[in-house]
CHARMM internal coordinates of N, CA and C (Angstrom, degrees):
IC EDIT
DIST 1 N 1 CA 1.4567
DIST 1 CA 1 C 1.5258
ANGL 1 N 1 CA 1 C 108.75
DIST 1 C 2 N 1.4613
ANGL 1 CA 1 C 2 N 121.68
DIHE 1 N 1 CA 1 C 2 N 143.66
DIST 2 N 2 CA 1.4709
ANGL 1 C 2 N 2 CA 116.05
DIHE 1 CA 1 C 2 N 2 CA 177.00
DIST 2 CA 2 C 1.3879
ANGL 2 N 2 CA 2 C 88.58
DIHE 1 C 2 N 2 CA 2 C -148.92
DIST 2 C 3 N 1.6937
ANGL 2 CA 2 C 3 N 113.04
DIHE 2 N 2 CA 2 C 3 N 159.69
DIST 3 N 3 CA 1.5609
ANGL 2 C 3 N 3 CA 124.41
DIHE 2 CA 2 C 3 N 3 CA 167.71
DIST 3 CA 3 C 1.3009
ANGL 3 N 3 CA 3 C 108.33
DIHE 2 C 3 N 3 CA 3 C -129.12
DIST 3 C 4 N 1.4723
ANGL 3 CA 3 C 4 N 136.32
DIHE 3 N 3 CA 3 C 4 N 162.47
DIST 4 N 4 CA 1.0507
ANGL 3 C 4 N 4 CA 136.98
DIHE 3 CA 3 C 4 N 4 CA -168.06
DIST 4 CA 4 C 1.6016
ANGL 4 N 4 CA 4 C 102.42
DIHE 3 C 4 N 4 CA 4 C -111.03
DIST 4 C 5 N 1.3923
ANGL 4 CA 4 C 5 N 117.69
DIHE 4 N 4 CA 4 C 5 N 155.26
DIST 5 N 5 CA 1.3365
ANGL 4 C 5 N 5 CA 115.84
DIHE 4 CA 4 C 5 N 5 CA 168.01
DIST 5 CA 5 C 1.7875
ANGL 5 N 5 CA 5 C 107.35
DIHE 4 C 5 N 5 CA 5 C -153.91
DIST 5 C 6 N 1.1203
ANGL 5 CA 5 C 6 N 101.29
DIHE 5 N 5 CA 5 C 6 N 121.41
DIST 6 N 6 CA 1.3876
ANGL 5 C 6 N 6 CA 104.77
DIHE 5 CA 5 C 6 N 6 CA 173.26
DIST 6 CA 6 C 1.4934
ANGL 6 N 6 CA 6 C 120.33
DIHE 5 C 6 N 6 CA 6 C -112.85
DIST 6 C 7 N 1.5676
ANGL 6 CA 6 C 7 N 89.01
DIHE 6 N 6 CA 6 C 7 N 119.97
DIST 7 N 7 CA 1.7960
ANGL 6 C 7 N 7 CA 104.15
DIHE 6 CA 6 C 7 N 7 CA -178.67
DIST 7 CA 7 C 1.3185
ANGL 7 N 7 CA 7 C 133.58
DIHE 6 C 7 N 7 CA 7 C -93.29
DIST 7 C 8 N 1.4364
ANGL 7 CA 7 C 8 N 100.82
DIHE 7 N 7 CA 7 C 8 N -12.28
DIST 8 N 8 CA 1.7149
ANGL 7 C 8 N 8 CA 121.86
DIHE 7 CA 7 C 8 N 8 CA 163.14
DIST 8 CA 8 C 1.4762
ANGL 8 N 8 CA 8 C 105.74
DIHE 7 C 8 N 8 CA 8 C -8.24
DIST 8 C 9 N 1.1565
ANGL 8 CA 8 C 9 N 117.15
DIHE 8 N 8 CA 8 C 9 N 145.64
DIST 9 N 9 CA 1.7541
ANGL 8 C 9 N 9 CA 139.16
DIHE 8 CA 8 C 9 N 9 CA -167.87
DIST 9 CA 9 C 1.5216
ANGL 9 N 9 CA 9 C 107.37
DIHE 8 C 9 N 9 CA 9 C 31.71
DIST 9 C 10 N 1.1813
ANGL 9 CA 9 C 10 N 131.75
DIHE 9 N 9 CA 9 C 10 N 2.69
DIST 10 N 10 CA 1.1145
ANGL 9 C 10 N 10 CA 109.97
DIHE 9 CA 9 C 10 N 10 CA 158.24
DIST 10 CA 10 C 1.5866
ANGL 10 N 10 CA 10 C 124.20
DIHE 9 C 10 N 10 CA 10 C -101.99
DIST 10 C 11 N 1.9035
ANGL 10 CA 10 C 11 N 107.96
DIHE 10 N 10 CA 10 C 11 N 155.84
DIST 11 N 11 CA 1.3744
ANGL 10 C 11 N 11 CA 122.67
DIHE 10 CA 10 C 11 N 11 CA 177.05
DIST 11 CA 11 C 1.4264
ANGL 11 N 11 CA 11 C 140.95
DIHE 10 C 11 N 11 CA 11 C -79.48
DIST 11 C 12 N 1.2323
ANGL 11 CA 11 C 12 N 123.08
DIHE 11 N 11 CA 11 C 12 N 170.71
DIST 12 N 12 CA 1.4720
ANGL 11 C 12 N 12 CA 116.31
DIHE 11 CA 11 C 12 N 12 CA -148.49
DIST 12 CA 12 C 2.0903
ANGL 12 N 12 CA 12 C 80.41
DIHE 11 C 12 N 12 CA 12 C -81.82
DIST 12 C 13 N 1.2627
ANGL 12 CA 12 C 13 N 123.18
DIHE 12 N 12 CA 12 C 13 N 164.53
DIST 13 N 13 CA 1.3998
ANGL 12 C 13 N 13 CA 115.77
DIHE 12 CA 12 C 13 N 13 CA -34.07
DIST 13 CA 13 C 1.5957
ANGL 13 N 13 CA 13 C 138.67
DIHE 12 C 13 N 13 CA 13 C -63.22
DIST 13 C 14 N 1.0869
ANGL 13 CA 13 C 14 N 93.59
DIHE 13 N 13 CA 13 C 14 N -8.48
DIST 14 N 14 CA 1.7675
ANGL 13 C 14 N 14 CA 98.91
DIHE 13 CA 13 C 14 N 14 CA -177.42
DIST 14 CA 14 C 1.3271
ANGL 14 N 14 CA 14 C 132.57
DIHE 13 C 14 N 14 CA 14 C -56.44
DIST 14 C 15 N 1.4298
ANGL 14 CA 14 C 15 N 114.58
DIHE 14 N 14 CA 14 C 15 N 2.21
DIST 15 N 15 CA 1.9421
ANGL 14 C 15 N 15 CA 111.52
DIHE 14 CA 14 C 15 N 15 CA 171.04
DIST 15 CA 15 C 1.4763
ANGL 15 N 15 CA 15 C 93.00
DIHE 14 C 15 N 15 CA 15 C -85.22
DIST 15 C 16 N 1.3748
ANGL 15 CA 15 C 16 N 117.70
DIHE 15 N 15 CA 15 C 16 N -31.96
DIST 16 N 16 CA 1.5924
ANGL 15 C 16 N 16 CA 118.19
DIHE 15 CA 15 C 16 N 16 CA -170.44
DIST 16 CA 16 C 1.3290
ANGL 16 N 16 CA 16 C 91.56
DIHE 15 C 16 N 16 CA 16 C -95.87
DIST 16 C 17 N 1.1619
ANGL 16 CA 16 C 17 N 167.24
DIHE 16 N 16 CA 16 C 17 N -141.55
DIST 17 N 17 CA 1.5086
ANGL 16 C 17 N 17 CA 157.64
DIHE 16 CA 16 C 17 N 17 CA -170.48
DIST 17 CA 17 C 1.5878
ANGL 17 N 17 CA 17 C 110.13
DIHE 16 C 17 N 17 CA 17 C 61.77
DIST 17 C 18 N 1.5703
ANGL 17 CA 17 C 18 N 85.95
DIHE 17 N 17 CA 17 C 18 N -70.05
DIST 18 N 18 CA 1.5755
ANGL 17 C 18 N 18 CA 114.42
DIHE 17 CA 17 C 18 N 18 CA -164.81
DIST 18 CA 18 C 1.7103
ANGL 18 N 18 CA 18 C 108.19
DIHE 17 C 18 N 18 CA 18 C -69.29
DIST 18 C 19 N 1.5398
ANGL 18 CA 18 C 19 N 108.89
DIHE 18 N 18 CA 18 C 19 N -59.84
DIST 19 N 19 CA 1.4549
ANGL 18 C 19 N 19 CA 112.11
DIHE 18 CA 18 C 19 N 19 CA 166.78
DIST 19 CA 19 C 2.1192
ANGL 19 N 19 CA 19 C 122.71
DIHE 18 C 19 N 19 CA 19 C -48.96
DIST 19 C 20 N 1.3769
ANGL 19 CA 19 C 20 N 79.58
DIHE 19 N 19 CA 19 C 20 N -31.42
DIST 20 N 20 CA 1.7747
ANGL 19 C 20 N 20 CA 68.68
DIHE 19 CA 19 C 20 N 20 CA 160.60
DIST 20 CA 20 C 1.6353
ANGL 20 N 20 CA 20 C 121.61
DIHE 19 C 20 N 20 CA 20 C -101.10
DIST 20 C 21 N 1.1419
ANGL 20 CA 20 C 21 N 108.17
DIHE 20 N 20 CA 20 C 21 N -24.43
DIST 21 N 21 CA 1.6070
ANGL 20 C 21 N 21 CA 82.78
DIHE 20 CA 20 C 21 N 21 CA 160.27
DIST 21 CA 21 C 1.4614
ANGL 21 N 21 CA 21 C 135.42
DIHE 20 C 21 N 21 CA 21 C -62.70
DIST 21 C 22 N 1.9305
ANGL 21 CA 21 C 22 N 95.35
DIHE 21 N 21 CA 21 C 22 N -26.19
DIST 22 N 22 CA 1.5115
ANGL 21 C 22 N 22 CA 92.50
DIHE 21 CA 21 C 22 N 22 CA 178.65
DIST 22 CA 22 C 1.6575
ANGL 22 N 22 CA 22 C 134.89
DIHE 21 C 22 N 22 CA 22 C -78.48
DIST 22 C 23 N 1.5635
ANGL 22 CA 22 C 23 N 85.02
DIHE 22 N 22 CA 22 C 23 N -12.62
DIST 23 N 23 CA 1.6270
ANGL 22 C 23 N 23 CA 113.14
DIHE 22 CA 22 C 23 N 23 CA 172.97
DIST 23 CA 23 C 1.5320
ANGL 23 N 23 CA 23 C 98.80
DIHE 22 C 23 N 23 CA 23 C -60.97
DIST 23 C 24 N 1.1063
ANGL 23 CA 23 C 24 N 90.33
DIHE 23 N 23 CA 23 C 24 N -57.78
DIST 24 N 24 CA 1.8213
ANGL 23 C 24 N 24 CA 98.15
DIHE 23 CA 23 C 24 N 24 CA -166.56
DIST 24 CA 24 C 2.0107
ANGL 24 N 24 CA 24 C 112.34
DIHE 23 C 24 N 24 CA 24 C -45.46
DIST 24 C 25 N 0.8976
ANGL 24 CA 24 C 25 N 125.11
DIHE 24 N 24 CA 24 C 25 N -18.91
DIST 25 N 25 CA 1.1813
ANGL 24 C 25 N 25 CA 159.48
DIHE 24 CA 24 C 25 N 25 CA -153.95
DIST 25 CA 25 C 1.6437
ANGL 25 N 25 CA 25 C 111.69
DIHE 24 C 25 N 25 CA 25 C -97.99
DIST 25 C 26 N 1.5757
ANGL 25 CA 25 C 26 N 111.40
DIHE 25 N 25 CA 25 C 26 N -43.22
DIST 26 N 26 CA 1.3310
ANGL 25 C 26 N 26 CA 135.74
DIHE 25 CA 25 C 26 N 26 CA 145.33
DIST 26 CA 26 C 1.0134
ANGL 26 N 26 CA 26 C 156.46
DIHE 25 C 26 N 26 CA 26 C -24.41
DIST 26 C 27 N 1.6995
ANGL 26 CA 26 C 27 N 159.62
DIHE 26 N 26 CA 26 C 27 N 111.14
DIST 27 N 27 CA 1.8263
ANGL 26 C 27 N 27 CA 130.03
DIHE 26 CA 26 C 27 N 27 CA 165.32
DIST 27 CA 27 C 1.2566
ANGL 27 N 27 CA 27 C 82.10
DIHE 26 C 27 N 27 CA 27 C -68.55
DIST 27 C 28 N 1.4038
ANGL 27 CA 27 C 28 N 92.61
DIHE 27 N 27 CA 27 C 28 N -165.07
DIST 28 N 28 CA 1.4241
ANGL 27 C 28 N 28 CA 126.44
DIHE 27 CA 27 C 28 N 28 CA -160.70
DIST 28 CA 28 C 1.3401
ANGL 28 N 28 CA 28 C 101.36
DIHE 27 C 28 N 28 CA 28 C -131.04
DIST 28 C 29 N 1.6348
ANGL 28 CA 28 C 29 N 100.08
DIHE 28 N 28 CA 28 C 29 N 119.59
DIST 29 N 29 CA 1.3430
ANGL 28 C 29 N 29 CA 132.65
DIHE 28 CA 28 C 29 N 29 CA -170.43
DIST 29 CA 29 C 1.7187
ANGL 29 N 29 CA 29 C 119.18
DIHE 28 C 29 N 29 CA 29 C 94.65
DIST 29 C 30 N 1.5565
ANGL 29 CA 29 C 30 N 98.36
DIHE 29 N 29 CA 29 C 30 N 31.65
DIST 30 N 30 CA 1.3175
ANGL 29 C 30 N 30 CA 123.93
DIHE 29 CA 29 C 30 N 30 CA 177.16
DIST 30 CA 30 C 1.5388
ANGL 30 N 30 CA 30 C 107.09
DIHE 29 C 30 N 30 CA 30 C -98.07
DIST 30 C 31 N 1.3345
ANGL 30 CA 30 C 31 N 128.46
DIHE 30 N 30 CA 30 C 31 N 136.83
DIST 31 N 31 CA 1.8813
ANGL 30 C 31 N 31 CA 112.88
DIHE 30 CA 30 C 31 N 31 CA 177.87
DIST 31 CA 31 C 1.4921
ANGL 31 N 31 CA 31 C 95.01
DIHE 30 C 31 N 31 CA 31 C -108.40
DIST 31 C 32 N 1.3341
ANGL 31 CA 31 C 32 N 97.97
DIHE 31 N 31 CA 31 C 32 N 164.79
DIST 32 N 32 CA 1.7418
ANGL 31 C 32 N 32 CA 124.98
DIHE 31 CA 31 C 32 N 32 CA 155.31
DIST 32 CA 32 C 1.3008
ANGL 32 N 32 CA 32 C 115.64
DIHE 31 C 32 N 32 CA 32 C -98.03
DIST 32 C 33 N 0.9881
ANGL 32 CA 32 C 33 N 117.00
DIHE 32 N 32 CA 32 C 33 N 141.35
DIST 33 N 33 CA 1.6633
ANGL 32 C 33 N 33 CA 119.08
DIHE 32 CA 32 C 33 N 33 CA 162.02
DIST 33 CA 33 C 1.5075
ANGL 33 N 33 CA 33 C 94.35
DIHE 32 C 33 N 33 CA 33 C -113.59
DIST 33 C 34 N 1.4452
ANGL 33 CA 33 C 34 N 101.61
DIHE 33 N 33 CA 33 C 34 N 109.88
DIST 34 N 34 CA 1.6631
ANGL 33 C 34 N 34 CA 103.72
DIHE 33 CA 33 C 34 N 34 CA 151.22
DIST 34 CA 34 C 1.2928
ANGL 34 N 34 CA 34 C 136.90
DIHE 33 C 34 N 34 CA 34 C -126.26
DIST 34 C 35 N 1.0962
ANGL 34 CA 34 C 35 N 132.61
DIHE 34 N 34 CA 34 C 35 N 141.32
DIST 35 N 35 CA 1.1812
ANGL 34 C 35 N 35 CA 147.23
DIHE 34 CA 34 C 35 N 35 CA 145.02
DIST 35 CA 35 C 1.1671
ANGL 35 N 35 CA 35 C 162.71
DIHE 34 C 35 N 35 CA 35 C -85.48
DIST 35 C 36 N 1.5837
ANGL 35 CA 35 C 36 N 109.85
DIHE 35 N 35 CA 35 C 36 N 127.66
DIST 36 N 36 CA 1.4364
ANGL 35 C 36 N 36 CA 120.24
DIHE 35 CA 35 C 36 N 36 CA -137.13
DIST 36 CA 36 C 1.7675
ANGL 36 N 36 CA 36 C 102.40
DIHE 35 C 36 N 36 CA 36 C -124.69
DIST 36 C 37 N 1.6755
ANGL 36 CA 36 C 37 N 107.53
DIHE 36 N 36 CA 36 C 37 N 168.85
DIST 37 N 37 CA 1.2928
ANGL 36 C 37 N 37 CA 106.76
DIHE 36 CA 36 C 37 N 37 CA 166.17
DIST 37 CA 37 C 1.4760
ANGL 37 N 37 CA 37 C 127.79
DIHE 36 C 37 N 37 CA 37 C -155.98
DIST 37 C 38 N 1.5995
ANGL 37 CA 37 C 38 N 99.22
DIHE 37 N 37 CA 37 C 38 N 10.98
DIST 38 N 38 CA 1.4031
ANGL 37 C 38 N 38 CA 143.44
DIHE 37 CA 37 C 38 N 38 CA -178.15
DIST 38 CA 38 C 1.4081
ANGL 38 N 38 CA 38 C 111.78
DIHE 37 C 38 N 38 CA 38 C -68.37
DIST 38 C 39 N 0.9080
ANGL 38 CA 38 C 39 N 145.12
DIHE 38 N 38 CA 38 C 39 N 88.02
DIST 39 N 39 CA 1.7679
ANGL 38 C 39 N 39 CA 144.35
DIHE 38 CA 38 C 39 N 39 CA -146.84
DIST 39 CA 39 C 2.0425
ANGL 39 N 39 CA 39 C 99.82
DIHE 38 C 39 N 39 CA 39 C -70.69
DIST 39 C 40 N 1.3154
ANGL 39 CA 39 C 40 N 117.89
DIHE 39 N 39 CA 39 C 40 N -28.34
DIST 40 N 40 CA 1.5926
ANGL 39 C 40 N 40 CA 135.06
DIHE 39 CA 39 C 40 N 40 CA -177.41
DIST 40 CA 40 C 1.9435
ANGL 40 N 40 CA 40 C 95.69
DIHE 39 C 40 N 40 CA 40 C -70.34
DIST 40 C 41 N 1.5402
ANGL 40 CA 40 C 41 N 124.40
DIHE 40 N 40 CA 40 C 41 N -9.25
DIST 41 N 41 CA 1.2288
ANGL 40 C 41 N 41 CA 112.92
DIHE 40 CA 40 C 41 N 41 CA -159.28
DIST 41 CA 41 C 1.6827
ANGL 41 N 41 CA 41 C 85.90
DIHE 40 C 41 N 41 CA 41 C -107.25
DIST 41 C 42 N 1.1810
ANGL 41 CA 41 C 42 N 127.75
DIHE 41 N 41 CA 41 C 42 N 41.95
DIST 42 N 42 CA 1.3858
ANGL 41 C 42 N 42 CA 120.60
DIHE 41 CA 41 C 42 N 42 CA -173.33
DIST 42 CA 42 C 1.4579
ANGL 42 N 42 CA 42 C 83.89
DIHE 41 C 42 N 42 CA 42 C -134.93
DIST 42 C 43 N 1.0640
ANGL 42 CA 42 C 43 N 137.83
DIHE 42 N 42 CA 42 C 43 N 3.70
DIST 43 N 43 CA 1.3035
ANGL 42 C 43 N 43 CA 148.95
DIHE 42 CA 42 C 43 N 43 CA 154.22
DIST 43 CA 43 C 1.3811
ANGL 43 N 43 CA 43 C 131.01
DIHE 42 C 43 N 43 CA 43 C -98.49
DIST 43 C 44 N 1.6177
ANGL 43 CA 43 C 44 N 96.67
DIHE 43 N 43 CA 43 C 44 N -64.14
DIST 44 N 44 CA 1.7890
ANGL 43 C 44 N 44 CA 82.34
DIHE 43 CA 43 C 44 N 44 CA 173.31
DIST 44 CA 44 C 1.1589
ANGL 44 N 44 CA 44 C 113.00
DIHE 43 C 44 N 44 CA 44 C -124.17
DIST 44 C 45 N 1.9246
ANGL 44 CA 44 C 45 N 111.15
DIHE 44 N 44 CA 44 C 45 N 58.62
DIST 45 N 45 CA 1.4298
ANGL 44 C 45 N 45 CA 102.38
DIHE 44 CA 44 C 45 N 45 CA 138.18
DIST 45 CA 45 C 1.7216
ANGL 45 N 45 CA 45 C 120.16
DIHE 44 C 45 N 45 CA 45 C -86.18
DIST 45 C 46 N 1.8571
ANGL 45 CA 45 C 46 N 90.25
DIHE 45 N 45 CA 45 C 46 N -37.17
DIST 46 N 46 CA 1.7982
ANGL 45 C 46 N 46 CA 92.31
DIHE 45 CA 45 C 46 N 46 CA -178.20
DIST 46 CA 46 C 1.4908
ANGL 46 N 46 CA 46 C 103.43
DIHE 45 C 46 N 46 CA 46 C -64.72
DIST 46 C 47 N 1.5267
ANGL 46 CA 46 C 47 N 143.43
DIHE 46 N 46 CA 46 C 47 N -25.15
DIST 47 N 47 CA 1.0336
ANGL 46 C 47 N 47 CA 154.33
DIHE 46 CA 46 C 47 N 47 CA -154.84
DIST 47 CA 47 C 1.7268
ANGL 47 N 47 CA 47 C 99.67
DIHE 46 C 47 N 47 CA 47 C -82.80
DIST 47 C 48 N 1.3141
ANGL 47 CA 47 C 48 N 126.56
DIHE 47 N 47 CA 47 C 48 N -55.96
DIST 48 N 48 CA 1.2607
ANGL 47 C 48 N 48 CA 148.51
DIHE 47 CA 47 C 48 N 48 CA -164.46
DIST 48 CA 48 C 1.8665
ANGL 48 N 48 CA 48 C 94.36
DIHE 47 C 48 N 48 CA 48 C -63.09
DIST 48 C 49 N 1.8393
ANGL 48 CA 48 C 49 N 103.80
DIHE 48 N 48 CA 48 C 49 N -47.45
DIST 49 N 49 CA 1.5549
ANGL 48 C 49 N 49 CA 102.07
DIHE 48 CA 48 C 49 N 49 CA -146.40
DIST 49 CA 49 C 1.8908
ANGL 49 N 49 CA 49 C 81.88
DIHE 48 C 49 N 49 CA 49 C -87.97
DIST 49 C 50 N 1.3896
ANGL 49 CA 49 C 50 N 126.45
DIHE 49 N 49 CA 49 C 50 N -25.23
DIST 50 N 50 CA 1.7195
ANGL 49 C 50 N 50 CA 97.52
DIHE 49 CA 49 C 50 N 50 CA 173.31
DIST 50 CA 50 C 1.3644
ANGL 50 N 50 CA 50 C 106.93
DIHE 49 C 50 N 50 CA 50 C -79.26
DIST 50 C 51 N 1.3037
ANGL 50 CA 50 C 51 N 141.05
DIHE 50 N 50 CA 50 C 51 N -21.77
DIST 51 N 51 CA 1.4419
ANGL 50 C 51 N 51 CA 124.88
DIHE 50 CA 50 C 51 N 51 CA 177.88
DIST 51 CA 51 C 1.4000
ANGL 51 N 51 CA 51 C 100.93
DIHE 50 C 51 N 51 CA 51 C -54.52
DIST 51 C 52 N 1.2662
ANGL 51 CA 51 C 52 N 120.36
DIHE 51 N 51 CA 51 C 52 N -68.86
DIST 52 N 52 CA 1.5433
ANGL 51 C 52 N 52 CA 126.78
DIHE 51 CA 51 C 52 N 52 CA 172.89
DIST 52 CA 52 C 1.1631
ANGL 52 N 52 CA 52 C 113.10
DIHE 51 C 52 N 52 CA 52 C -37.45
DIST 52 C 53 N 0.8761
ANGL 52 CA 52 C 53 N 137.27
DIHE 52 N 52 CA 52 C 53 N -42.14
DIST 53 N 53 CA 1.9438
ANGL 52 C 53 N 53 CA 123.17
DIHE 52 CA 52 C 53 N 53 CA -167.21
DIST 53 CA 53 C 1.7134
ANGL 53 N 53 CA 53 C 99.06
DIHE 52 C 53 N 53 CA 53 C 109.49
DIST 53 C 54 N 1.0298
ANGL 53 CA 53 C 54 N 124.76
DIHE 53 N 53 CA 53 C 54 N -3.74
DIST 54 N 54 CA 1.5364
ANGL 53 C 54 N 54 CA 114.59
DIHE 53 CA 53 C 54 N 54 CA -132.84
DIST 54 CA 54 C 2.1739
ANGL 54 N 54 CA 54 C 74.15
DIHE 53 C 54 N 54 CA 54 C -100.79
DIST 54 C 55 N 1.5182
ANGL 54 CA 54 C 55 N 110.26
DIHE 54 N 54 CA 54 C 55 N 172.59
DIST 55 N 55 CA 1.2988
ANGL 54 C 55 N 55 CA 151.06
DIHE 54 CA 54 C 55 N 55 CA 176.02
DIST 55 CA 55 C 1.0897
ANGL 55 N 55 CA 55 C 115.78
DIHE 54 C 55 N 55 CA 55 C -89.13
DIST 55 C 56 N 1.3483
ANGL 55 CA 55 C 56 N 130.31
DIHE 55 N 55 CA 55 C 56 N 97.89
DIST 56 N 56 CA 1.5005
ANGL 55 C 56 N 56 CA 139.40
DIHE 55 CA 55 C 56 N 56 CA -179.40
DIST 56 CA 56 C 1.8656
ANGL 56 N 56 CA 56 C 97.36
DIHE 55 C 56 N 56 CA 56 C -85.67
DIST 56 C 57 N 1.1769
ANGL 56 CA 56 C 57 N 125.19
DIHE 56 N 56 CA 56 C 57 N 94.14
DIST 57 N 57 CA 1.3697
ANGL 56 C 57 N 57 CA 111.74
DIHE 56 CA 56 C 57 N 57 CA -145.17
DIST 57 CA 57 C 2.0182
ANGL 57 N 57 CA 57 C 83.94
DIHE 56 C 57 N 57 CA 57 C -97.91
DIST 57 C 58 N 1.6855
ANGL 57 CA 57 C 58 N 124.99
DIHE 57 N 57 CA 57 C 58 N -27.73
DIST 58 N 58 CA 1.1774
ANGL 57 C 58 N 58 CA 117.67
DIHE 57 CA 57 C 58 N 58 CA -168.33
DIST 58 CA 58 C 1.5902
ANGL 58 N 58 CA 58 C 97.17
DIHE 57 C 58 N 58 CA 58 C -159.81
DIST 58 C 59 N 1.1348
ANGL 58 CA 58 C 59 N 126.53
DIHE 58 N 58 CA 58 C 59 N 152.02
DIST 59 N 59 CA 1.6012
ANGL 58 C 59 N 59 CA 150.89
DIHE 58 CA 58 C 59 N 59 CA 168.78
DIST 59 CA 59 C 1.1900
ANGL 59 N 59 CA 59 C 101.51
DIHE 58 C 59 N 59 CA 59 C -140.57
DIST 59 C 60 N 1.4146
ANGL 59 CA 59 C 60 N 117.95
DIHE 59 N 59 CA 59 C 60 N 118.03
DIST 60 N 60 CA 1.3673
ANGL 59 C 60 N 60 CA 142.84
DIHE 59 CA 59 C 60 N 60 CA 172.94
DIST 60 CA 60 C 1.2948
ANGL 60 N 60 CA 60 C 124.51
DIHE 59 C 60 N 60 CA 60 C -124.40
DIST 60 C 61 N 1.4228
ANGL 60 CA 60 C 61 N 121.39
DIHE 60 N 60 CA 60 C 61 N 98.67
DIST 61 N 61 CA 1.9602
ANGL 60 C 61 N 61 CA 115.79
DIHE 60 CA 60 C 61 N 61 CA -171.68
DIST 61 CA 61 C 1.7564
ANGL 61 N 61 CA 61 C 88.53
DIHE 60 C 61 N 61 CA 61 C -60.47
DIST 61 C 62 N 1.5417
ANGL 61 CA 61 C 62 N 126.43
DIHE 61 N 61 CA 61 C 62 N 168.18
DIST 62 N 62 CA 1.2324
ANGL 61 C 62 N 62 CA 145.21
DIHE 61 CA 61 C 62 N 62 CA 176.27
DIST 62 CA 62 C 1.4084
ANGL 62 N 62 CA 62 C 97.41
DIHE 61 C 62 N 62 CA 62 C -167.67
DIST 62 C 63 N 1.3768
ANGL 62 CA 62 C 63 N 109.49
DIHE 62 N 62 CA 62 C 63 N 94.34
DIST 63 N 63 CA 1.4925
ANGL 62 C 63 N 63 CA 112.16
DIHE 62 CA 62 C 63 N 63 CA -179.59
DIST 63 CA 63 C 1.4548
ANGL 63 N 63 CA 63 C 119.54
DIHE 62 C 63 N 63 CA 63 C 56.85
DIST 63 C 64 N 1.1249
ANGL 63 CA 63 C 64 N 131.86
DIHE 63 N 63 CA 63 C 64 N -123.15
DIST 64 N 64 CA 1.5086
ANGL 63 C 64 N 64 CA 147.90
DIHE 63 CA 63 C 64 N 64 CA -168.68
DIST 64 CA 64 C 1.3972
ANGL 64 N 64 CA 64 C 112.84
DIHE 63 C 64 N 64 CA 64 C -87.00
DIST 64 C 65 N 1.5194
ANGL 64 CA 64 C 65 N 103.26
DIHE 64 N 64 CA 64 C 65 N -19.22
DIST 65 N 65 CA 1.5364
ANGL 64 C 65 N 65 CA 115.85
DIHE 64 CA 64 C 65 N 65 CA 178.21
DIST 65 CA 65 C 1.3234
ANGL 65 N 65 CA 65 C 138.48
DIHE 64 C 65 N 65 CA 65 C -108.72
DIST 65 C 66 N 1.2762
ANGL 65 CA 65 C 66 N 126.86
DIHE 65 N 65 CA 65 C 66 N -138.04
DIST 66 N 66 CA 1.5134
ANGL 65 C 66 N 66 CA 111.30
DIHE 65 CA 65 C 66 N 66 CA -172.91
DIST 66 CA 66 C 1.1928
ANGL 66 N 66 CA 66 C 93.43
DIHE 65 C 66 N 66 CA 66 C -157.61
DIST 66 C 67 N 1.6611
ANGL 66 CA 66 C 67 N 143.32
DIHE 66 N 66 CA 66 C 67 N 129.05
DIST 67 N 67 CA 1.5258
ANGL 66 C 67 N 67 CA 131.27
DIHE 66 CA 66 C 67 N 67 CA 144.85
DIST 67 CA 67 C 1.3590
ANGL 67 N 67 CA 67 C 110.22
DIHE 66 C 67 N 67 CA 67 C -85.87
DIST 67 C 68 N 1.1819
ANGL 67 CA 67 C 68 N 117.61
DIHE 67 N 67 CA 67 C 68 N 134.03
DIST 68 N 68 CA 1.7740
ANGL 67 C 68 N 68 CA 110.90
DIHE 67 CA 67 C 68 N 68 CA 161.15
DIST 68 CA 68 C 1.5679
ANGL 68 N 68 CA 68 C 98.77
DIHE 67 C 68 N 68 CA 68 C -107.99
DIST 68 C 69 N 1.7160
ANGL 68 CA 68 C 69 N 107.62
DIHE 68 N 68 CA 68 C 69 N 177.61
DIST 69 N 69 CA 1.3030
ANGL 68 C 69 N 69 CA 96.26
DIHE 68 CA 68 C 69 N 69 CA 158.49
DIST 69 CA 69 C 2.2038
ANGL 69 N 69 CA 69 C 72.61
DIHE 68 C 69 N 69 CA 69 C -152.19
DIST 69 C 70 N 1.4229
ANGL 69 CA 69 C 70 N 74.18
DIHE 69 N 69 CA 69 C 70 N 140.77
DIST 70 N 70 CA 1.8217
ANGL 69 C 70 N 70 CA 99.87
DIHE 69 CA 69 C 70 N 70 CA 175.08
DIST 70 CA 70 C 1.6836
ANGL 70 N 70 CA 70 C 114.76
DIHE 69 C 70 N 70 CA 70 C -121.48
DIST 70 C 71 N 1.6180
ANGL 70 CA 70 C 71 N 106.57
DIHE 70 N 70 CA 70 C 71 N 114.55
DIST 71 N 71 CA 1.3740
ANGL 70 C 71 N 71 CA 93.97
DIHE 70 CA 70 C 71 N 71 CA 169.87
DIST 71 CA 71 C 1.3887
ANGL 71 N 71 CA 71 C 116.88
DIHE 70 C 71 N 71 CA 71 C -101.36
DIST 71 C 72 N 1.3098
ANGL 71 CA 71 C 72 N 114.57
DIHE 71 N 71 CA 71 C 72 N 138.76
DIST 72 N 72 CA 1.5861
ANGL 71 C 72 N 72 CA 107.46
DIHE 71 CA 71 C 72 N 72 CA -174.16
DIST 72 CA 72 C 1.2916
ANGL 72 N 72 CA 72 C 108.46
DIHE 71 C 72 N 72 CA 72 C -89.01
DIST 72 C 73 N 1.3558
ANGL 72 CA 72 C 73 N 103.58
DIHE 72 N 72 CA 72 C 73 N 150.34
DIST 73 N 73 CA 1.3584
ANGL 72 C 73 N 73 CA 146.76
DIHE 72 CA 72 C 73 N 73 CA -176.09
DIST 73 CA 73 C 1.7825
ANGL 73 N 73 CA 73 C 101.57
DIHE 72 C 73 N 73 CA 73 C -48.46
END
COOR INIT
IC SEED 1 N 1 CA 1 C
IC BUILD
């Protein structure tokens, strides 16, 4: 199972904010695909997903932006 979340124009903290509520929302061993465009989220998304426990499974630049995909813990 995966859900999508797009964080485009918004600021740090809110791409990570948002991705954990939507995690929360989740089982475990479910991913997100999100997307970002926040240049600070190249930091604390990988930063966010080891506090969490969670699986930084991919970071992909796509133009101006960022895909992650996080599987939760």
């Amino acid at each position: 199972m995966s859900e999508e979340l797009d964080a485009t124009g918004l600021l740090c903290p809110l791409p990570v904010l948002k991705a954990r509520k939507r995690l929360m929302g989740l089982s475990s061993g479910a991913e997100l695909h999100v997307r970002t465009d926040d240049p600070a989220a190249i930091v604390d998304m990988p930063h966010f997903c080891n506090e969490a426990g969670h699986t930084l499974v991919s970071s992909i630049a796509d133009g101006d932006a960022m895909l992650w995909v996080i599987r939760k813990a």
